[in-house]
C-alpha positions, 0 to 999 in steps of 0.5 A: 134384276131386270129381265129381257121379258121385262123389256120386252114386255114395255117395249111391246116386241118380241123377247128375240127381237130385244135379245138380239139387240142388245147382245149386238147381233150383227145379223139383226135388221129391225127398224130405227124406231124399233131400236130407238124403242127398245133401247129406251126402255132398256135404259128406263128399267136400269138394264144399261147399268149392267156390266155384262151389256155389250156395245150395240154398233151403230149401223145408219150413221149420219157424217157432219162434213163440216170440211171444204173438200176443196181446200186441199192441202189447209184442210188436209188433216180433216180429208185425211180424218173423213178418209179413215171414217168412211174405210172404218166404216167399210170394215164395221158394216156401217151404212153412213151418209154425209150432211154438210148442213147441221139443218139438213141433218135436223131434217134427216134425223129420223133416218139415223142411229147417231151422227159423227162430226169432222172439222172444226166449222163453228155450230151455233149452239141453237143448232145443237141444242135442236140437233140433241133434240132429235138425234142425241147419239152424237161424236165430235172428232177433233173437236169438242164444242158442246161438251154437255150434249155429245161425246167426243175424241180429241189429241190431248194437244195440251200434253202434245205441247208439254212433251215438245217443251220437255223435248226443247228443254232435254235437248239444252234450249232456253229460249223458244217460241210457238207459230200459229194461226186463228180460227172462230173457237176462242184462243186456241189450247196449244197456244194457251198450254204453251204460255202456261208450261214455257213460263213453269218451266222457265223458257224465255218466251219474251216477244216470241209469240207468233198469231196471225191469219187462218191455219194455211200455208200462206199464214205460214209464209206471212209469219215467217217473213215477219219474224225473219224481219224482227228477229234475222239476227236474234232468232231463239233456239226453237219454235213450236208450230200449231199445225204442220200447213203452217210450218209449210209456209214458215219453212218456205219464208226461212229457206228464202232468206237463208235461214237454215233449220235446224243449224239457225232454228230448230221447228217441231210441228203438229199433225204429221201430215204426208207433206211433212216428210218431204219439206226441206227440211223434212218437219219433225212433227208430233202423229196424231193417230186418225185411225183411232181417233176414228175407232174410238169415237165409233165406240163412243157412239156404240156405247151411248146408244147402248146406254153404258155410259149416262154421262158425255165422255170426252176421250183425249188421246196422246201425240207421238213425235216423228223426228226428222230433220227441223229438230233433232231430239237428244238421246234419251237414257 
């Protein structure tokens, strides 16, 4: 079994100093490069594999903002999320710093423990290759563009899916259909999902596919007069929406021409952001939970740098559904 004196000795600092952090003593200060040091050849003896390591918290961390903070209500979701990291971060005694430039982080790398990412602003892979190069503690929130170099935390959007479907079907509606929007990822997993577990479940989706323009309201609005003019008169039970901004917009084009939800067409949503309770009607929505998503990716990051985990994790989280007026679900058990 490998010995702190061991490690101590390879790492050439004292037995206290390697005790100390890697048992997590939050009252340590010792350099980056003495953690770095230590940390690797803890992981170079197989010490990381011992199950009674504990998880050494990061303490300089470095934020990719990859959100325009002056999107206001499109980029909503991801404000919220770099709201929760920086009060996470209060709380775990974190000294973080935002970067908006995946270069400038590059440059910067030298600074920081590891990094976290909010938004879903598309990386060149380059980028991220030369990123893991320097930095290789890294956690992806919300989204997961380089599976192989860095952790992530992400909704499992794919069972939020499956669990509105189930909602559709419990509450007696055939025919339903999804509203969503674009983006520079390819074809996104709540629409993917939908195709695949409509057509296992046996809803009819015929013609009722709704994709155009970016995840805004006005992409909402804009989609929502078109099936307005396709469908006044042939509307299905339910939409599926992708995002609560552009049920926003949809809810805004069905109450202009007298559609009336849930009596015509009943919606659910993703997201429950603030706004969502105060539409007409108020949007059902499926909460995705930004606090442990912030809280599980700290750990991610914890435990990587720790060496506990060898390979990159991915952790899915699930959705809960907040019922209010677009779709009222039926009464279980």
């Amino acid at each position: 079994m490998v010995t702190i004196k061991e490690i101590a000795k390879r790492a050439g600092y004292s037995q206290a100093t390697v005790s100390r952090l890697l048992n997590g003593d939050p009252t340590l200060s010792v350099k980056d490069e003495t953690r770095r040091r230590i940390i690797q050849v803890s992981e170079e003896l197989g010490y990381a594999t011992q199950a009674s390591r504990r998880v050494v918290l990061p303490r300089k961390v470095a934020i990719l903002d990859m959100v325009d903070p002056g999107a206001h209500l499109e980029d909503a979701y991801f404000n919220e999320l770099r709201d929760v990291v920086v009060s996470s971060a209060v709380e775990q005694h974190m000294d973080i710093e935002f970067h908006t430039d995946v270069n400038e982080l590059i440059d910067a790398s030298a600074q920081y423990d590891g990094f976290i990412t909010i938004g879903a602003e598309v990386i060149a892979h380059d980028d991220l290759r030369r990123l893991h190069e320097v930095l290789p503690y890294g956690v992806f929130l919300d989204t997961n563009p380089a599976p192989n170099l860095f952790d992530s935390v992400q909704p499992d959007l794919q069972q939020t899916v499956i669990d509105a479907l189930d909602e559709f079907a419990a509450a007696g509606m055939k025919r339903v259909g999804f509203i969503g929007g674009t983006h520079e990822y390819p074809e996104d997993m709540r629409l993917l999902a939908f195709r695949n577990w409509a057509n296992r479940l046996g809803f009819d989706t015929d013609g009722l596919i709704y994709i155009d323009g970016p995840f805004n309201v006005e992409s909402g609005r804009k989609l929502g007069e078109r099936i307005i003019a396709e469908r006044r008169d042939d509307l299905p039970d339910a939409f599926l929406v992708a995002a609560d901004v552009i049920a926003v917009g949809v809810l805004q084009s069905f109450n202009a021409a007298g559609v009336i939800v849930p009596r015509d067409v009943s919606l659910i949503s993703v997201n429950n952001q603030p706004i969502a309770q105060y539409t007409s009607p108020a949007l059902s929505t499926y909460d995705i939970d930004r606090h442990e998503l912030v809280r599980t990716g700290i750990n991610l990051l914890g435990e990587a740098m720790s060496g506990l985990h060898r390979v990159k994790h991915h952790v899915l989280l699930s959705t809960t559904l907040v019922a209010r007026d677009s779709f009222v679900p039926a009464k279980h058990g």
